[in-house]
C-alpha positions as CSV (number, residue, x, y, z in Angstrom):
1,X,42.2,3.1,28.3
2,X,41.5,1.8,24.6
3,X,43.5,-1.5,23.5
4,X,43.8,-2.5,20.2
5,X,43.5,-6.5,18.9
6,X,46.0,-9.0,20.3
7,X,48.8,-9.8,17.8
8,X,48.5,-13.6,17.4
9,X,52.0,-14.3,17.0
10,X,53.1,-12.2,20.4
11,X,49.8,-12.6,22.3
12,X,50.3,-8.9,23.0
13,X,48.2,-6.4,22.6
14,X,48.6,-3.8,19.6
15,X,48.4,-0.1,21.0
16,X,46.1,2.3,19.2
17,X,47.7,4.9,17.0
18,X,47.0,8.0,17.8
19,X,48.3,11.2,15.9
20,X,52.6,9.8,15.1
21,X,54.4,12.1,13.5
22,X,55.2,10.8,10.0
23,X,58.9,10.9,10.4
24,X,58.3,8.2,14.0
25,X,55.9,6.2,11.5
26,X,58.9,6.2,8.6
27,X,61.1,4.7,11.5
28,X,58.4,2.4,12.5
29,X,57.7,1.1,8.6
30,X,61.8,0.7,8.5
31,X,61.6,-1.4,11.5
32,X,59.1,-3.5,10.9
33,X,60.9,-4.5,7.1
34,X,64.5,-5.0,9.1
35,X,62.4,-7.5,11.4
36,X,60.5,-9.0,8.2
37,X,63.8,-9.3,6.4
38,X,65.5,-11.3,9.6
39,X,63.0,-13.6,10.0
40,X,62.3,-14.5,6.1
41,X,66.2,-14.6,5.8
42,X,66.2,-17.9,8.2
43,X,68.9,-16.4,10.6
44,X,67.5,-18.1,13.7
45,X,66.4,-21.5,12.2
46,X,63.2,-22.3,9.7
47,X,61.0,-22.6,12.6
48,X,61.7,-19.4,14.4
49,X,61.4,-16.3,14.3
50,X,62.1,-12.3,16.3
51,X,59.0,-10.9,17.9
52,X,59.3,-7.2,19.1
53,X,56.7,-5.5,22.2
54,X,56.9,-3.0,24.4
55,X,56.5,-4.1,28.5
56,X,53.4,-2.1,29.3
57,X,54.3,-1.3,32.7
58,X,58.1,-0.8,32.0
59,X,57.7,0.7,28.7
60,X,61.1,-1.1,28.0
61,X,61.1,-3.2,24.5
62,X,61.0,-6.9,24.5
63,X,62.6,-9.0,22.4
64,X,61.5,-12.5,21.9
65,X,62.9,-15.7,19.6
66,X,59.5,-17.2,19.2
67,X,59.2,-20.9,18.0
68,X,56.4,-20.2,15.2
69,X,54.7,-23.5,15.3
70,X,54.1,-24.3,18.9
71,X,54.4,-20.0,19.7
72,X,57.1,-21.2,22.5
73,X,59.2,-18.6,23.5
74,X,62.8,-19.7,23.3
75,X,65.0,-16.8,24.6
76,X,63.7,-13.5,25.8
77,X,65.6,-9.9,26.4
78,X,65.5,-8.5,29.0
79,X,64.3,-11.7,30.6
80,X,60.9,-11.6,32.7
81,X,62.6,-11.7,36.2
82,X,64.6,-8.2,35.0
83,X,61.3,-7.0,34.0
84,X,59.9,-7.7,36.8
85,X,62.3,-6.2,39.0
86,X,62.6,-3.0,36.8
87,X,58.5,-3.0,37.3
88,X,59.0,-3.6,41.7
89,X,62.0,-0.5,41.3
90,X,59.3,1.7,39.6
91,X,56.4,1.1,42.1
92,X,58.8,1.4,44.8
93,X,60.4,5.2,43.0
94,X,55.9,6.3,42.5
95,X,55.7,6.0,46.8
């Protein structure tokens, strides 16, 4: 499995791209500017920001308040012990 570089503000590794439809990379631009715009408009405090990944086992997104000087995570949704029981459920559901 290839992996792309880490993202050093999530400390999560960037998937490669590989052959997106244009109209999927269109939503993913518009995405990426809605986050950009929430974060530079201060909604959350000067000193944090959103972070966005995808759980690589769940495949559920992740979203993260991120403290961007000391990279502390504040809040996350869903929380890791709903991620890690959503991981269990789907080991348990491949036996």
């Amino acid at each position: 499995m290839e992996v792309g570089p880490v993202d050093p503000k999530t400390n999560v590794a960037a998937a490669p791209v590989q052959n997106v439809p244009e109209e999927v990379r269109a939503e993913q631009r518009q995405l990426i500017q809605a986050v950009k715009a929430v974060n530079e408009a201060n909604l959350f405090g000067n000193s944090n920001e959103l972070a966005f990944s995808v759980d690589r086992h769940t495949r559920r997104v992740v979203t993260r308040l991120v403290d961007v000087k000391t990279r502390e995570v504040i809040r996350q949704i869903p929380e890791e012990a709903v991620l890690n029981l959503a991981r269990q459920l789907k080991e348990t559901q491949q036996e």
